[in-house]
C-alpha positions as CSV (number, residue, x, y, z in Angstrom):
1,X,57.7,29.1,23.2
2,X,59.1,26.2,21.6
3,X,56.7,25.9,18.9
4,X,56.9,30.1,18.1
5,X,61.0,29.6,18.1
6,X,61.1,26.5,15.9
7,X,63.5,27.3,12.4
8,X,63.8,30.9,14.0
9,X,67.5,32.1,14.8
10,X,67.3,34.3,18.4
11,X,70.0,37.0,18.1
12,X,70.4,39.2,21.1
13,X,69.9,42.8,21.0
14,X,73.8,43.3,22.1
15,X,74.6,41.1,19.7
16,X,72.5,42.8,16.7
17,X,74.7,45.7,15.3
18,X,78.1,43.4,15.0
19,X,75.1,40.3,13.4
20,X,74.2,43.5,11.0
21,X,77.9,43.8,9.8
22,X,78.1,40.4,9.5
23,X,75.4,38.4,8.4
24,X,72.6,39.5,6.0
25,X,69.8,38.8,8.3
26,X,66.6,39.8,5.4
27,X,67.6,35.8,4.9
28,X,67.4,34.5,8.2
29,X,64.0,34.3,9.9
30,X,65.4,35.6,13.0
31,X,63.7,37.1,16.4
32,X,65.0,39.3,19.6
33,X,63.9,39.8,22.7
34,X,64.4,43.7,24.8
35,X,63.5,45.0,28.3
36,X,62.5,48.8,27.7
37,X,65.1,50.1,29.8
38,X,64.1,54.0,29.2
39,X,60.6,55.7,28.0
40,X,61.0,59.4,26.0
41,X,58.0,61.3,26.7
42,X,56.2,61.1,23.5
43,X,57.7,63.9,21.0
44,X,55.7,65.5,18.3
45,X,57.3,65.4,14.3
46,X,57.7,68.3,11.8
47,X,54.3,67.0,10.2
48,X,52.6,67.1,13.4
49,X,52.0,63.3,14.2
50,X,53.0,62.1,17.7
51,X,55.9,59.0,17.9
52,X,57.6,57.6,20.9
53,X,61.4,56.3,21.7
54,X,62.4,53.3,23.6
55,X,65.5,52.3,24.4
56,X,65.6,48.7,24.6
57,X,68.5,46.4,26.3
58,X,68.8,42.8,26.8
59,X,70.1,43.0,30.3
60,X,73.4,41.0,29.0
61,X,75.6,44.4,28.2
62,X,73.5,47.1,29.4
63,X,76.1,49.7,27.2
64,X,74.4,48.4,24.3
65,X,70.8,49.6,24.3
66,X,68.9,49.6,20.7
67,X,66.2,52.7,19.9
68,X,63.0,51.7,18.7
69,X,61.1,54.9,17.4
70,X,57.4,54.1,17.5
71,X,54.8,55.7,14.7
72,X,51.0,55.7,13.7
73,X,49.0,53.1,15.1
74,X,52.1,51.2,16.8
75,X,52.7,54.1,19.0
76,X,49.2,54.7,19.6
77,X,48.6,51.2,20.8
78,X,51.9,50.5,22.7
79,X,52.8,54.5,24.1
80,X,51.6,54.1,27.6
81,X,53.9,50.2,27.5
82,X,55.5,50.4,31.4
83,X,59.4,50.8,31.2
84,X,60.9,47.4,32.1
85,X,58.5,45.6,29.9
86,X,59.6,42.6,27.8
């Protein structure tokens, strides 16, 4: 982990929205870490392709919960991901 982390800045996922205001993180080779906290059942678009919601938390403020809307071949790899997955 040590090696994957090295020059990388972690900012948590409660922390994210003020670092948004703040910072402009497209310079910053930065990472986060979530626990899916909550699973939508899949939901189909207007155009008829299929996408999922996660809610994702970092178990420090668990009023701060970021949605992750999943599309294409990410949601068709990752859909059936348990809820309380890292």
């Amino acid at each position: 982990m040590d090696r994957k982390m090295a020059n990388r800045k972690l900012i948590r996922l409660s922390q994210l929205k003020n670092k948004l205001a703040t910072e402009n993180l497209e310079e910053i080779d930065w990472v986060t870490f979530g626990v899916i906290v909550r699973k939508v059942t899949p939901q189909s678009a207007n155009n008829g392709r299929t996408f999922s919601i996660w809610r994702l938390n970092d178990l420090r403020d668990l009023n701060e919960c970021v949605s992750l809307f999943l599309f294409g071949e990410v949601h068709k790899e990752h859909w059936k991901t348990d809820q309380g997955t890292v």
